[in-house]
SERO-4910 file (N, C-alpha, C, O; in steps of 0.05 Angstrom, whole numbers):
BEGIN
 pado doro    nc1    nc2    nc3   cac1   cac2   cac3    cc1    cc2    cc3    oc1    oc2    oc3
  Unk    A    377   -525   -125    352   -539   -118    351   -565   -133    351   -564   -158
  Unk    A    351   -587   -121    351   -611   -124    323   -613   -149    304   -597   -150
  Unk    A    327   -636   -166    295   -642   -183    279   -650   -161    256   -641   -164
  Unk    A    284   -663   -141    257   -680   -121    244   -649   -106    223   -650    -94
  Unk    A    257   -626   -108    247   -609   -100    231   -593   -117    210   -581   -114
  Unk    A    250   -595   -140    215   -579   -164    191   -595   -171    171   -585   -180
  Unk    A    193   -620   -165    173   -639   -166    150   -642   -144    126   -647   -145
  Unk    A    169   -637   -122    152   -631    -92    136   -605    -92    118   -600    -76
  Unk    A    146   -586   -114    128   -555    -98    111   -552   -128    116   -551   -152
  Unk    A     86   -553   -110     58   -544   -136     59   -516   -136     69   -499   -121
  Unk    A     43   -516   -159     31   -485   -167     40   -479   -198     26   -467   -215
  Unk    A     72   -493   -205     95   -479   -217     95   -496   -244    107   -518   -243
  Unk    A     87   -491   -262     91   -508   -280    111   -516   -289    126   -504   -275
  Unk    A    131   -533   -310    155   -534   -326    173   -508   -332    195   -500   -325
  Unk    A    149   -497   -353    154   -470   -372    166   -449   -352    189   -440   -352
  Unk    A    139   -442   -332    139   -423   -314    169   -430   -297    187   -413   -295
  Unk    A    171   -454   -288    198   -457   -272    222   -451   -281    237   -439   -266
  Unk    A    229   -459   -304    246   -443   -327    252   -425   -334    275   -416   -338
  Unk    A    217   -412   -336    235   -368   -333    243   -368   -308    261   -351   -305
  Unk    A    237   -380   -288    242   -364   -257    282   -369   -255    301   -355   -249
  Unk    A    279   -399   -265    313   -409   -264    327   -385   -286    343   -368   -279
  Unk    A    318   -387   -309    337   -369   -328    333   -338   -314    354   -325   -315
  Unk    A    311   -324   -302    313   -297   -294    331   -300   -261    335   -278   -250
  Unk    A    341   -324   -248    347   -317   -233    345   -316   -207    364   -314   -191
  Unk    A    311   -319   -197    299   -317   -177    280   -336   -165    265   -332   -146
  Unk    A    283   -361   -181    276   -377   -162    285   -383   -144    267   -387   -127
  Unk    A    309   -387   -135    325   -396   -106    311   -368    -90    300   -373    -69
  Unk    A    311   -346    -97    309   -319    -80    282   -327    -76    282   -333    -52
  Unk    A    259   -331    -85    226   -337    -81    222   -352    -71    202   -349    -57
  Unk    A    233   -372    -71    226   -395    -58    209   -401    -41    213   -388    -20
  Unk    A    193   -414    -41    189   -429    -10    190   -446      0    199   -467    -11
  Unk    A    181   -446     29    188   -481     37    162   -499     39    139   -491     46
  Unk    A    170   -520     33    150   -539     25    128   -531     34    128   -519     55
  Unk    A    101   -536     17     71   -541     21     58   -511     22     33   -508     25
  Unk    A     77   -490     17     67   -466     25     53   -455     12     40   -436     20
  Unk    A     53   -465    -18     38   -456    -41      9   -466    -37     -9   -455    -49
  Unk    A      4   -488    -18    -16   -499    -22    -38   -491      6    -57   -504     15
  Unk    A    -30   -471     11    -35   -466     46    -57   -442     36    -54   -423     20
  Unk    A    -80   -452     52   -104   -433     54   -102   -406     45    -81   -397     37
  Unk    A   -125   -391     47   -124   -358     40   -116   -355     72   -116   -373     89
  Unk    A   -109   -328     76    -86   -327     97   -118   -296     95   -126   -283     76
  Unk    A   -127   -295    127   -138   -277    133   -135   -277    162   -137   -298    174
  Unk    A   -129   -246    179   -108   -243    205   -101   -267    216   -107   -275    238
  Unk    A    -88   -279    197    -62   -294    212    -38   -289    234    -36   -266    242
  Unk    A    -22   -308    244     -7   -287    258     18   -278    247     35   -266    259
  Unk    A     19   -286    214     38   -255    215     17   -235    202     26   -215    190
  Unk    A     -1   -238    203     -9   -212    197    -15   -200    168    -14   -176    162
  Unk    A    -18   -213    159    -24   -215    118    -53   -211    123    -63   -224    142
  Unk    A    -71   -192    105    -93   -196    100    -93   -206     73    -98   -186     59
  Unk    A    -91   -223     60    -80   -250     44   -110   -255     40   -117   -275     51
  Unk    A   -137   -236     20   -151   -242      6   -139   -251    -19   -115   -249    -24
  Unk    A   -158   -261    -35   -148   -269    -67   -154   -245    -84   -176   -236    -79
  Unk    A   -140   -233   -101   -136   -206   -122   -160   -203   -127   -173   -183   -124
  Unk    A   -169   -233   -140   -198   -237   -155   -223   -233   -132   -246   -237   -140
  Unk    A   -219   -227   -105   -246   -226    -85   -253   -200    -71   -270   -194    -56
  Unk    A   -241   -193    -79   -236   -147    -69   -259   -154    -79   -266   -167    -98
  Unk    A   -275   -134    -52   -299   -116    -68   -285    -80    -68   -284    -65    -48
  Unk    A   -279    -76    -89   -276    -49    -93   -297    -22    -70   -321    -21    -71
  Unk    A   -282     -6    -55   -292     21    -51   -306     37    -69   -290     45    -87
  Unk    A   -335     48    -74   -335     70    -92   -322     93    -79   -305     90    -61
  Unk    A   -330    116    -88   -313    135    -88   -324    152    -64   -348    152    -59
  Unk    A   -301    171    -48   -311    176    -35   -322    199    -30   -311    215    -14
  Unk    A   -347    202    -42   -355    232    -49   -383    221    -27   -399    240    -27
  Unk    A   -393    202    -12   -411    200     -2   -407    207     38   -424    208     55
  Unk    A   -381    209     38   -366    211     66   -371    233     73   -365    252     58
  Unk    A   -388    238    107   -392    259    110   -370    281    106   -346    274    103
  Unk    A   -377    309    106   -361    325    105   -355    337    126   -372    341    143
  Unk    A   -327    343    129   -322    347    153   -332    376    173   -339    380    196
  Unk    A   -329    389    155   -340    427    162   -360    434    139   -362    425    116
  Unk    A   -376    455    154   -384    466    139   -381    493    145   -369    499    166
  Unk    A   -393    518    122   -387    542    143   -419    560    151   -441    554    144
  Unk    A   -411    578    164   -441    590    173   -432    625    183   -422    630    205
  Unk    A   -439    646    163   -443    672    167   -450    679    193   -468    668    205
  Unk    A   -436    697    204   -447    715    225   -465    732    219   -477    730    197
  Unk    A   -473    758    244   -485    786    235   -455    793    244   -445    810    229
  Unk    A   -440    783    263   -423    801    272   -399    792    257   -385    802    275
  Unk    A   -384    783    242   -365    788    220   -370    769    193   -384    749    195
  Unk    A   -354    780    159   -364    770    146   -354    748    136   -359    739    114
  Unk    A   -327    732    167   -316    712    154   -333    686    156   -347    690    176
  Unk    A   -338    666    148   -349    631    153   -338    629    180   -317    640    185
  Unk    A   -351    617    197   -338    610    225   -350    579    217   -374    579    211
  Unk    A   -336    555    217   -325    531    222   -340    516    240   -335    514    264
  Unk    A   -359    506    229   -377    486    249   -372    456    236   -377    449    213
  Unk    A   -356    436    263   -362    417    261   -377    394    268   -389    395    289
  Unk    A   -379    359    245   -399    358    264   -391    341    285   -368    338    293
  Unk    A   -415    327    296   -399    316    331   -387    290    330   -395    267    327
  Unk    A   -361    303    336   -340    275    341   -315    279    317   -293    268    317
  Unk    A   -328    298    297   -300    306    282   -281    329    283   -280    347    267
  Unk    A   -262    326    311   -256    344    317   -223    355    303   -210    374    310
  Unk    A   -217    337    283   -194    347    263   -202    356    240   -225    351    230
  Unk    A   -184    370    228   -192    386    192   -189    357    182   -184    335    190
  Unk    A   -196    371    158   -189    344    132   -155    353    132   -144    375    132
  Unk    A   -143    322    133   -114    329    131   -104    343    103    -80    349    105
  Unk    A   -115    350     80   -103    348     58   -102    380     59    -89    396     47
  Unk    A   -121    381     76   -132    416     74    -95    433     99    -82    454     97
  Unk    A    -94    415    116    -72    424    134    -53    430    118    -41    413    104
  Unk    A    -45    466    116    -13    475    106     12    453    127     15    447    151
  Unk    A     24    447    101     61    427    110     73    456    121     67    479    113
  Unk    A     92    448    141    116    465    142    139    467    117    139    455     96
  Unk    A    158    487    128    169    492     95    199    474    100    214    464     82
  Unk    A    201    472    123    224    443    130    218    418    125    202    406    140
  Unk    A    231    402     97    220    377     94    224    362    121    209    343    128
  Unk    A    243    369    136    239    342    168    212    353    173    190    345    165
  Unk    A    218    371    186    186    379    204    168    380    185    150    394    195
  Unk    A    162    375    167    132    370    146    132    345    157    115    342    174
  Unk    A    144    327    153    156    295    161    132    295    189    107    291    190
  Unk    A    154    301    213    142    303    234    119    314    243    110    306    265
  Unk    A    103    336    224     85    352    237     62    317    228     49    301    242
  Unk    A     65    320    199     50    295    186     45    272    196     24    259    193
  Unk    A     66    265    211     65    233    230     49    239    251     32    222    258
  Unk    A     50    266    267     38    268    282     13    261    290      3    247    308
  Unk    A      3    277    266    -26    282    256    -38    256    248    -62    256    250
  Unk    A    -27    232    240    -34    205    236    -36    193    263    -55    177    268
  Unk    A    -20    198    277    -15    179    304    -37    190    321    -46    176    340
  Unk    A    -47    217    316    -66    225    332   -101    227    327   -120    233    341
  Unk    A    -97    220    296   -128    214    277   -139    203    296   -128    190    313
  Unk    A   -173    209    295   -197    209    295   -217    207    288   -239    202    298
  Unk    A   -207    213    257   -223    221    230   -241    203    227   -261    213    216
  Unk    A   -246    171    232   -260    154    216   -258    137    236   -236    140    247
  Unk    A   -275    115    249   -284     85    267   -259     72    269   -254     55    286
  Unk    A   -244     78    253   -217     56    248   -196     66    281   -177     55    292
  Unk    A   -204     80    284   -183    101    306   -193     79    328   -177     74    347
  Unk    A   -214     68    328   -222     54    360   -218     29    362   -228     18    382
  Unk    A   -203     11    343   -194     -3    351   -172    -19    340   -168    -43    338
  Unk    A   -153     14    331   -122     -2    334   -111     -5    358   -123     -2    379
  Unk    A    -85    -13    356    -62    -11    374    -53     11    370    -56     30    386
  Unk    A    -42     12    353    -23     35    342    -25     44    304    -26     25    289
  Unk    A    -26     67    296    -29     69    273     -5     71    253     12     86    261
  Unk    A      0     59    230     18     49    217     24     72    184     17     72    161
  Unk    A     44     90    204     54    113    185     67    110    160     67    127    142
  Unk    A     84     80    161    101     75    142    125     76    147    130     90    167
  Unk    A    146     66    137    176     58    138    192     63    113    180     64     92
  Unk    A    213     65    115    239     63     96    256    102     93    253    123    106
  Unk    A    265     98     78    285    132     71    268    152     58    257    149     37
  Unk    A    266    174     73    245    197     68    262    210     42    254    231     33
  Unk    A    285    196     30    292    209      9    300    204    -14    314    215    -30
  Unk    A    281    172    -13    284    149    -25    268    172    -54    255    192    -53
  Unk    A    279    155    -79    262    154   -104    239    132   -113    225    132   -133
  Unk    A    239    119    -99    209    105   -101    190    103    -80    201    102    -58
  Unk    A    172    102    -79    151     97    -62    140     62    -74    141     54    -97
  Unk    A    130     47    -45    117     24    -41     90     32    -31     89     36     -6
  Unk    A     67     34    -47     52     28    -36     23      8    -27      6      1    -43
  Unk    A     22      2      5      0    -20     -1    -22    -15      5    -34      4     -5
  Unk    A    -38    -36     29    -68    -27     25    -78    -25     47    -98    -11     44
  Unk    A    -73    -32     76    -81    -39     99    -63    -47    120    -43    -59    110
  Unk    A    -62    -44    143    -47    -64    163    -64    -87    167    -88    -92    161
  Unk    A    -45    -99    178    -58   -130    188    -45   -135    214    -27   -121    221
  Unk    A    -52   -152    228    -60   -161    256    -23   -152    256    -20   -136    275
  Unk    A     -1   -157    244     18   -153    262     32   -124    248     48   -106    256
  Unk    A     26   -127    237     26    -93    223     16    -64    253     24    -44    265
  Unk    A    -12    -85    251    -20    -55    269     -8    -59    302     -7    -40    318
  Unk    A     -1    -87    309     26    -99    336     56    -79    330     68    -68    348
  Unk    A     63    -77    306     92    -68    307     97    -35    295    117    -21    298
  Unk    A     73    -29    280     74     -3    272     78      3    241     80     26    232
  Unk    A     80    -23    224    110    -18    215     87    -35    184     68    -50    189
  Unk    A     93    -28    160     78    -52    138     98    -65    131    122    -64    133
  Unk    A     73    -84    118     97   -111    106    108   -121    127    133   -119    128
  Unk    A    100   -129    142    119   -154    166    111   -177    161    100   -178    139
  Unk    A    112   -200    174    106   -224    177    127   -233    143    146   -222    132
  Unk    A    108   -262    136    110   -269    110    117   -254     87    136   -252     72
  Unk    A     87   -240     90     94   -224     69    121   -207     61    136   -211     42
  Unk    A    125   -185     81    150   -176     83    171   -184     77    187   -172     62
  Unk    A    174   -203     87    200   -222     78    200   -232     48    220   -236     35
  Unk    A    176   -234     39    175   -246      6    182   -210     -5    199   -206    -22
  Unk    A    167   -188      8    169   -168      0    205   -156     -2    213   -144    -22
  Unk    A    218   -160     13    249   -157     18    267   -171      4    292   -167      2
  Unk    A    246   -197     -9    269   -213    -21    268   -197    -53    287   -190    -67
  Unk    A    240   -193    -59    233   -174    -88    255   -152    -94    268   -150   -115
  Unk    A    256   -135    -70    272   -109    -64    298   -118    -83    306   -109   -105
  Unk    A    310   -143    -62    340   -150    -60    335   -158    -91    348   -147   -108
  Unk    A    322   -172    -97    329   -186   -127    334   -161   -147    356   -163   -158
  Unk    A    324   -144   -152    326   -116   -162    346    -98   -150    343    -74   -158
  Unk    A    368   -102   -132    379    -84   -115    380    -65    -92    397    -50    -81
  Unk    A    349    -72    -88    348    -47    -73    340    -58    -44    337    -83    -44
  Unk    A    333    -45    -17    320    -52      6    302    -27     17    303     -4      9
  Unk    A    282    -39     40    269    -16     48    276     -6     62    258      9     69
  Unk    A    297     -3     75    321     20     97    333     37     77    339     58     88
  Unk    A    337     37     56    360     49     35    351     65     12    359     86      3
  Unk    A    328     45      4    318     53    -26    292     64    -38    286     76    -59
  Unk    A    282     58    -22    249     58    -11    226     71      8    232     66     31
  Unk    A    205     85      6    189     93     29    167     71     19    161     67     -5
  Unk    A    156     56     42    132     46     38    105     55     58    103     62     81
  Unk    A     96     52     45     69     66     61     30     46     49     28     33     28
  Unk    A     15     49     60     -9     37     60    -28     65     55    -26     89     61
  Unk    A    -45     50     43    -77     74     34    -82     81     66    -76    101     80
  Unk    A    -94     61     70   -112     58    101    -88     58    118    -69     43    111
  Unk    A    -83     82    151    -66     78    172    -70     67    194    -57     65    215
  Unk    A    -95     60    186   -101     35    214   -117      7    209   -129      6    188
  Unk    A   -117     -8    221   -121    -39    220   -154    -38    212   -169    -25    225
  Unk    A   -160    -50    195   -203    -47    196   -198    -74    211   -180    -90    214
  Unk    A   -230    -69    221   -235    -95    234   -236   -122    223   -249   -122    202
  Unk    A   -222   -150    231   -218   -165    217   -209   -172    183   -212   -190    165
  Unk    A   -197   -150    186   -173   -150    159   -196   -135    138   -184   -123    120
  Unk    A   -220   -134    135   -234   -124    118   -228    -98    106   -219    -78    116
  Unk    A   -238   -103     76   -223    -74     54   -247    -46     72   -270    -43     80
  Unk    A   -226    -33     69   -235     -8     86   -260      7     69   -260      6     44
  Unk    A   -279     20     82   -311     29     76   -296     58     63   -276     68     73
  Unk    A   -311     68     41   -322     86     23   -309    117     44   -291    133     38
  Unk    A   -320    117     60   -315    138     75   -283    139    103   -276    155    120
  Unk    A   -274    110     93   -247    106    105   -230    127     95   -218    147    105
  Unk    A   -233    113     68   -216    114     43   -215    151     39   -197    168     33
  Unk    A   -237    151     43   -249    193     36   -227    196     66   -210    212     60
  Unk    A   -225    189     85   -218    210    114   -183    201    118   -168    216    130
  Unk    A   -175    177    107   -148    168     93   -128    173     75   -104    176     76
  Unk    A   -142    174     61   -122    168     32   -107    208     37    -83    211     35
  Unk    A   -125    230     43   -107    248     40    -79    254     49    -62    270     41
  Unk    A    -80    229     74    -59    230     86    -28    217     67     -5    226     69
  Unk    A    -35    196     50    -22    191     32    -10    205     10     13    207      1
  Unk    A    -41    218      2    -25    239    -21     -2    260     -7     16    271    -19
  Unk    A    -10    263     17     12    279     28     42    266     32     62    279     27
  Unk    A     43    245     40     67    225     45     76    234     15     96    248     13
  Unk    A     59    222    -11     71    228    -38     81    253    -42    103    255    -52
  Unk    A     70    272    -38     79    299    -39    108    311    -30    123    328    -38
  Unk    A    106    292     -6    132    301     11    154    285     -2    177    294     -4
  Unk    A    150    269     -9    171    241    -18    188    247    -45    211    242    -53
  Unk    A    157    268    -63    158    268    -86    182    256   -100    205    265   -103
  Unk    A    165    223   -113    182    198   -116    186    207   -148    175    226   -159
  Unk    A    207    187   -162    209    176   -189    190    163   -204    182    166   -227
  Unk    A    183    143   -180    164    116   -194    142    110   -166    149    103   -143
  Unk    A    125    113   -172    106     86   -159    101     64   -161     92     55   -182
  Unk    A    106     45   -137    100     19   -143     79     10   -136     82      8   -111
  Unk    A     53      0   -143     24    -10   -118     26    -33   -118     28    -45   -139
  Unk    A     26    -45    -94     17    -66    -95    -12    -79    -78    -22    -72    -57
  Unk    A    -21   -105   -101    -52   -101    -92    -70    -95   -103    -71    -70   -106
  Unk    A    -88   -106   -112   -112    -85   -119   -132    -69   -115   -145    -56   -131
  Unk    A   -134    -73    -84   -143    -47    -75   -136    -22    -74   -152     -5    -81
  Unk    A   -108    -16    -65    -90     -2    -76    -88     16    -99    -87     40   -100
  Unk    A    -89     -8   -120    -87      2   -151   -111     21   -157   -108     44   -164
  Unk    A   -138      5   -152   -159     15   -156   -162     47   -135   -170     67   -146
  Unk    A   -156     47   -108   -161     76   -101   -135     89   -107   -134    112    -98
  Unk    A   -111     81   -120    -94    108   -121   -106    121   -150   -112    144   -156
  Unk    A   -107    102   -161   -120    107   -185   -149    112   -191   -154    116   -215
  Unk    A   -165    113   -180   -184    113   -183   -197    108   -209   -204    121   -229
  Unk    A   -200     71   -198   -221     56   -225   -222     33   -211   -207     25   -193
  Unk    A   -248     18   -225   -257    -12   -214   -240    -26   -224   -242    -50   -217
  Unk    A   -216    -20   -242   -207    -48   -263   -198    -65   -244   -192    -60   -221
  Unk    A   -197    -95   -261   -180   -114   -250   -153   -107   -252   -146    -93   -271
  Unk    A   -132   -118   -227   -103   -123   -225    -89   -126   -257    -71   -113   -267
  Unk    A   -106   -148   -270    -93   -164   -292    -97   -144   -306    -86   -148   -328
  Unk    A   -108   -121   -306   -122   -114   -333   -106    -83   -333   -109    -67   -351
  Unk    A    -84    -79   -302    -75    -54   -290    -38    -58   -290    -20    -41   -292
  Unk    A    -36    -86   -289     -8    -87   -288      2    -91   -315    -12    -97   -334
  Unk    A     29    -88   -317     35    -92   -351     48    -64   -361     66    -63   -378
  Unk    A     37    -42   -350     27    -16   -373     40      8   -341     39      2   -318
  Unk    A     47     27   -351     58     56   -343     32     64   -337     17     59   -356
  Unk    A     19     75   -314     -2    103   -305     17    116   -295     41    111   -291
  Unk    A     -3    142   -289      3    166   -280     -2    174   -258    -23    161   -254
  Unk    A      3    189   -237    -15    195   -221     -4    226   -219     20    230   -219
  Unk    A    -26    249   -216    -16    275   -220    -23    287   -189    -44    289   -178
  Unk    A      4    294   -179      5    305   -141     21    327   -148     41    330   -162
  Unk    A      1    345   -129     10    382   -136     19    389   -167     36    407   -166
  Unk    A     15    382   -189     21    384   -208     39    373   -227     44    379   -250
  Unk    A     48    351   -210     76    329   -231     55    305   -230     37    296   -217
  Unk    A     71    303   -251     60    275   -266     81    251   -258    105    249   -266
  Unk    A     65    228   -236     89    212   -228     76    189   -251     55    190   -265
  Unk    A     97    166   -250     91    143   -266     82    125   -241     93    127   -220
  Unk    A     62    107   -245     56     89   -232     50     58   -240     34     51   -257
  Unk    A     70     37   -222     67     19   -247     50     -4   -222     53      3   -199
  Unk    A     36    -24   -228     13    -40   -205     27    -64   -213     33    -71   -236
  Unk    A     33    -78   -191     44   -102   -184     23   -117   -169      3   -107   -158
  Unk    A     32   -155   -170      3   -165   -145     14   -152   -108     29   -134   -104
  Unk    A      6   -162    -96      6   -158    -65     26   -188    -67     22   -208    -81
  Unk    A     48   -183    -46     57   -214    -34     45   -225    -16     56   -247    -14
  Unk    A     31   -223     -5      7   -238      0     -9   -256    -15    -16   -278     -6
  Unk    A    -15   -244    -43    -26   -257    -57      4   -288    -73      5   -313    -71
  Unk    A     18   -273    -84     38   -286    -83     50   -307    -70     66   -324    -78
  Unk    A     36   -301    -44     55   -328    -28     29   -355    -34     35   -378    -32
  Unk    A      7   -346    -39    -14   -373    -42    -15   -377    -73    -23   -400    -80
  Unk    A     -6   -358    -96      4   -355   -124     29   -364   -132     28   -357   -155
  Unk    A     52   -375   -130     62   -378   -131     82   -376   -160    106   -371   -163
  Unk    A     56   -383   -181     64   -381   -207     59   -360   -214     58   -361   -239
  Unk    A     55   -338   -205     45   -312   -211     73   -292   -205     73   -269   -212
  Unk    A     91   -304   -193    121   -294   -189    129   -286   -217    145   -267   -217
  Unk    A    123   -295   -237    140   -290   -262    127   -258   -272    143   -242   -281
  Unk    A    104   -254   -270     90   -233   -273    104   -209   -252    117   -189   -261
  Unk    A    100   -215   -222    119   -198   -208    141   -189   -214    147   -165   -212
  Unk    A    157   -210   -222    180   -207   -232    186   -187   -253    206   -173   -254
  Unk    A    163   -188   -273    168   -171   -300    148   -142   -292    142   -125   -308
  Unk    A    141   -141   -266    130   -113   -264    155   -103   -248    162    -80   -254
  Unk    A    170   -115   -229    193   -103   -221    213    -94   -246    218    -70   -245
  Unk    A    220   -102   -258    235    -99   -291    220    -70   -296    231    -48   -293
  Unk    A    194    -77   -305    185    -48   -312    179    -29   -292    169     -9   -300
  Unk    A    184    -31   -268    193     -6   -249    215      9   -258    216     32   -268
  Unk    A    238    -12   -252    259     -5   -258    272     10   -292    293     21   -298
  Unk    A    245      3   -311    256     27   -329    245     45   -329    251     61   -347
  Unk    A    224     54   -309    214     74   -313    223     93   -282    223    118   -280
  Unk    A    229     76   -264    250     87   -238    272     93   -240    280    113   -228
  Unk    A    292     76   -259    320     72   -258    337     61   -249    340     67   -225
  Unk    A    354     46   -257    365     27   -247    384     29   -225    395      9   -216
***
């Protein structure tokens, strides 16, 4: 990279440009001109819901979401017979026994996403967005939402982002065909890219812990802070989440979880790559190299 080109791209200071040259990854990060300087990116057409880290309004928790059953005694036997209420005509997924075939757990699971109901979000995707990469991968990716071309292709991380997301992978060794399952909190698009409601998150996220369960990864990676905040459950800031090893405890193992920003945020951050950079590092000692 020519000097008239580190002089041409804002965001990046001297110092900051320096770690990126000595770690390596500036040519890999890159962008092309002016891109650092380009608006907040909300359903664009590739499809980034590209809020700023710092503008999340956090979900509380979702203990306010209706419930899905309740039960009700007969005279004539003394089991609960299963009343639901109207319009929720699936269990809570977390409550559904897996098959004992990791494929068909796979398959029964996708199913059951592609065919949700559970929550408003069902009426106006395209298609709902199960997740991608090797069901026998040791890490899990996960993010926060689809976006306009997300919920077009099925698939997260497309557009921009994706591509900044693939270049992260590669700089570390790895890709999301090979090395990786990535998956999102939320499996369908909210309306106009907005962080998904209290009772999304309650009729969603089980579906995730199940993906984790099945995957049962090495390392978690989040990216985002929406993300961070519901896998984890807490208001903190990003800044105040990345840096440091969590835990997250599924069926009884203790995985490590380490919170990275969103590339989204990244691509309008640009100087914030060096941080990325050193949360990928600390994946990788707590994943393996």
């Amino acid at each position: 990279m020519s000097m008239a080109a580190d002089r041409s791209e804002p965001g990046i200071d001297p110092v900051r440009r320096a770690w990126l040259r000595e770690l390596g990854i500036e040519r890999l990060w890159n962008l092309p001109a002016g891109a650092a300087a380009s608006p907040p990116l909300v359903q664009t057409e590739y499809g980034d819901r590209g809020e700023a880290e710092g503008d999340r309004v956090q979900p509380q928790s979702g203990t306010d979401a209706p419930a899905l059953a309740d039960a009700r005694a007969t005279p004539e036997t003394t089991e609960p017979e299963a009343i639901l209420e109207p319009g929720m005509a699936l269990a809570d997924p977390a409550s559904s026994p897996a098959p004992v075939d990791p494929e068909q757990a796979w398959t029964t699971l996708e199913d059951e996403v592609r065919n949700c109901v559970a929550c408003g979000l069902c009426k106006g995707r395209t298609q709902t967005v199960f997740g991608t990469g090797s069901r026998k991968a040791r890490w899990m990716l996960v993010g926060e939402a689809p976006g306009e071309q997300e919920d077009r292709q099925g698939a997260p991380f497309v557009g921009r982002s994706g591509k900044l997301l693939d270049s992260m992978l590669a700089a570390i060794g790895r890709s999301r065909q090979a090395d990786v399952f990535i998956a999102n909190v939320i499996k369908c698009r909210p309306p106009g890219n907005r962080d998904p409601l209290p009772e999304e998150v309650a009729r969603c996220s089980p579906y995730l812990m199940r993906q984790i369960a099945l995957l049962n990864p090495d390392m978690i990676l989040v990216l985002g802070r929406f993300a961070a905040q519901t896998l984890l459950e807490t208001d903190a800031r990003i800044g105040s989440l990345r840096g440091r090893v969590h835990a997250l405890s599924v069926e009884g193992k203790s995985v490590p979880v380490v919170v990275s920003y969103h590339p989204a945020y990244l691509l309008r951050s640009p100087a914030e790559k060096i941080k990325a950079w050193q949360d990928l590092r600390l994946a990788l000692s707590v994943g393996g190299a």
